[in-house]
C-alpha positions in Angstrom: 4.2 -6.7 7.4 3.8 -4.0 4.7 0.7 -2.1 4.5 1.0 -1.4 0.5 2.8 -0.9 -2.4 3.1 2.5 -4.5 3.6 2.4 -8.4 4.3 5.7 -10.4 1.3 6.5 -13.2 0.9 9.1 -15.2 -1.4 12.2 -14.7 -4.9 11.6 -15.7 -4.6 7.6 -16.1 -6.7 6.7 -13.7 -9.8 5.2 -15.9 -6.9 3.1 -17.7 -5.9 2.4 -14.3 -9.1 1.3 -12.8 -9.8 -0.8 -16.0 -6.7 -3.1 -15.7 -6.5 -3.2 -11.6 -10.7 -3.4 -11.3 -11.7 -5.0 -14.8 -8.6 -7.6 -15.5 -7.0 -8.5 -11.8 -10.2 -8.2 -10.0 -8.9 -6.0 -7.1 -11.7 -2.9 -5.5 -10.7 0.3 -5.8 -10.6 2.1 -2.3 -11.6 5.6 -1.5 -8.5 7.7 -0.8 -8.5 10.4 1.8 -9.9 13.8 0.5 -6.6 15.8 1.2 -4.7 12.8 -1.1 -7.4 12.5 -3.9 -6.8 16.3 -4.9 -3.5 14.8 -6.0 -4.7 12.3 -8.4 -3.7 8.3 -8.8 -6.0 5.8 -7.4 -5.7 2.9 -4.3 -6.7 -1.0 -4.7 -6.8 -4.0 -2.5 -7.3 -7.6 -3.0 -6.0 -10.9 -2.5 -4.1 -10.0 0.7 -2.5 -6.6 -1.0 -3.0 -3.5 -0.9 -1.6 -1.0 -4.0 -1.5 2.5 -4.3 -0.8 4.3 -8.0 0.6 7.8 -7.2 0.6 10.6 -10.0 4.2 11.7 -11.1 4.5 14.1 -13.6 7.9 13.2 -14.7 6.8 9.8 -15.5 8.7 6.5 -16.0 7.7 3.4 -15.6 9.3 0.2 -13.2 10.5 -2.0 -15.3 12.6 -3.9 -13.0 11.7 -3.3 -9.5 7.6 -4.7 -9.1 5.4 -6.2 -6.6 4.8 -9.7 -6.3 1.4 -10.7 -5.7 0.3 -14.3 -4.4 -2.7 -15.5 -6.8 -4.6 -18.9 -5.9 -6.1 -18.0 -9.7 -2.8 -18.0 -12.0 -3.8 -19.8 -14.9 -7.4 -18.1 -14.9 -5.4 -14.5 -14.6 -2.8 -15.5 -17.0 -5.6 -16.0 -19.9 -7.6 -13.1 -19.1 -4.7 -11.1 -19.6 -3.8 -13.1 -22.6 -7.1 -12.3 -24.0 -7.2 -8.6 -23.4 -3.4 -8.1 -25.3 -1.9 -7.7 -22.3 2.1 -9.5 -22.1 2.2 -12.8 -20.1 5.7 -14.0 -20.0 6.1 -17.5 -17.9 9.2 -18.3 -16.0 10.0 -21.1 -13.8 13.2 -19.8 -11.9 11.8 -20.4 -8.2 11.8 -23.8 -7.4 8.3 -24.2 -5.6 6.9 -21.1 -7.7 4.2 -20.7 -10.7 4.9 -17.4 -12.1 4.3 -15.0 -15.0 5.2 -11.1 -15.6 3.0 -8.7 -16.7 2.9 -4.8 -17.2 0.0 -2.5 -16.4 -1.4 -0.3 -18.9 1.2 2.3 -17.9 4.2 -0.3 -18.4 5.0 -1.0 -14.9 5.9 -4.1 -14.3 3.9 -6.8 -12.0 4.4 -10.5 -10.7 2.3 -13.1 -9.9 3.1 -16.7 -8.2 1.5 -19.2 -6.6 3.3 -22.2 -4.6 3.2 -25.2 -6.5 2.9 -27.3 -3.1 0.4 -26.2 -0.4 2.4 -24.4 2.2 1.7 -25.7 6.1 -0.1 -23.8 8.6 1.3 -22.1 11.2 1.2 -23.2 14.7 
């Protein structure tokens, strides 16, 4: 099971930050530890993930490698992010799969799927 995610952002993004992960995705930011807030970046959980933006002063963004994050609200995302000029681009390579790319404010990129068939419970 992984605990979280770490993406790369810039020094002193975290307001843009906190607007796209907070305001658009609907994630809650969590308090980091006092000894890792002097450093900068900013934590966020929601929907079963967990993910961590660390400061790096040589900054580039992921463009390739990018979490994938389950959503039972994919259309509903999709046009908010639509709406606020952010890139939605569709594709329907995983048979079972809804999904759609996006980048964050700081041009990482990011995922999100949902099945297209309920998936069985575990017994």
């Amino acid at each position: 099971m992984i605990h979280h995610v770490q993406l790369a952002c810039p020094r002193d993004s975290e307001d843009r930050s906190r607007a796209f992960y907070v305001d658009l995705l609907g994630l809650t930011e969590l308090a980091k530890p006092p000894t890792l807030a002097a450093r900068g970046g900013c934590w966020f959980t929601g929907y079963g993930a967990e993910l961590h933006l660390g400061v790096e002063d040589d900054f580039r963004p992921a463009r390739k490698a990018h979490p994938a994050l389950l959503r039972p609200d994919l259309d509903a995302l999709a046009a908010r992010l639509t709406a606020a000029g952010c890139p939605v681009t569709w594709s329907d390579d995983l048979p079972g799969l809804r999904r759609f790319h996006t980048t964050d404010p700081h041009g990482n990129r990011l995922e999100f799927l949902t099945p297209t068939h309920p998936t069985p419970s575990p017994r």
